[in-house]
N, C-alpha and C positions, 0 to 999 in steps of 0.2 A: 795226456788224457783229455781236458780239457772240459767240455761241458757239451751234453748231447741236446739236439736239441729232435725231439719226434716229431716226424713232419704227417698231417691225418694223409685218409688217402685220395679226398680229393683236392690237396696242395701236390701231393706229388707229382704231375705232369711240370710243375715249375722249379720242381728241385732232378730232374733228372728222372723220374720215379725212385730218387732215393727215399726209404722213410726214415731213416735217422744220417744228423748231419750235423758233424765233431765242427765244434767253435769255441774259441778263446773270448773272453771278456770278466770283468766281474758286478756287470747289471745285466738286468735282461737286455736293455733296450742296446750295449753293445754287444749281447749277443745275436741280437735280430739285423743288427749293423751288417755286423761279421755275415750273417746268410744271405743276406742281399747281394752283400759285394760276391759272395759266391755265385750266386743263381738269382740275377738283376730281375728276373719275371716276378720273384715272391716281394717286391717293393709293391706293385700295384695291388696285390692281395693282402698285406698286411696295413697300409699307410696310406692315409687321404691328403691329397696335394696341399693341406697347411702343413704334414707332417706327425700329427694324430695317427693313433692306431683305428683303424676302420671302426664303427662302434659293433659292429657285429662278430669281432675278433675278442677271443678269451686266452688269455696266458696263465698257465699253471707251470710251477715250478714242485718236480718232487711229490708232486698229485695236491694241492695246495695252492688256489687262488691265488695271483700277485697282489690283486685288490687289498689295500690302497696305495700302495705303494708305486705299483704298475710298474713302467721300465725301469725306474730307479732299485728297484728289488734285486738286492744282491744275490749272486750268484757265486758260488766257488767250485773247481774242478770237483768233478763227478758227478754235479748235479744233473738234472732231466727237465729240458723246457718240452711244456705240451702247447704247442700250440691250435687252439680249435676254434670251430668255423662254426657259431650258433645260427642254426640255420632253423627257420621260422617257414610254416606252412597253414594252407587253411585249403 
């Protein structure tokens, strides 16, 4: 089963237009591992060349903030990563 991770819909051109996308891990951050190695385009969209997650990127687990924890935030099969794109306008 493994652990879903829902992709919004505008990451989906980099997952295939898949919007959800089964991965093994038990933190987030090797669950985001795991989708990279799948679909290498969601690296530039998730992760800043130190390896930080973009700061405009929000991870939920199960509808529930990872804050503080962030990628170290466990995970076990069945859970749900949301991943979203705080997107700021004026």
């Amino acid at each position: 089963m493994g652990v879903k991770i829902n992709i919004a819909p505008y990451l989906q051109p980099y997952t295939g237009n898949k919007v959800v996308v089964e991965v093994n891990g038990s933190q987030v951050g090797e669950c985001l591992e795991q989708l990279v190695k799948q679909f290498s385009g969601m690296g530039k969209m998730l992760y800043l060349e130190n390896g930080e997650l973009v700061p405009h990127v929000a991870i939920f687990v199960n509808s529930a903030d990872v804050y503080p924890e962030g990628l170290a935030k466990l995970v076990k099969e069945g859970d749900e990563v949301h991943i979203i794109y705080i997107i700021a306008g004026g």
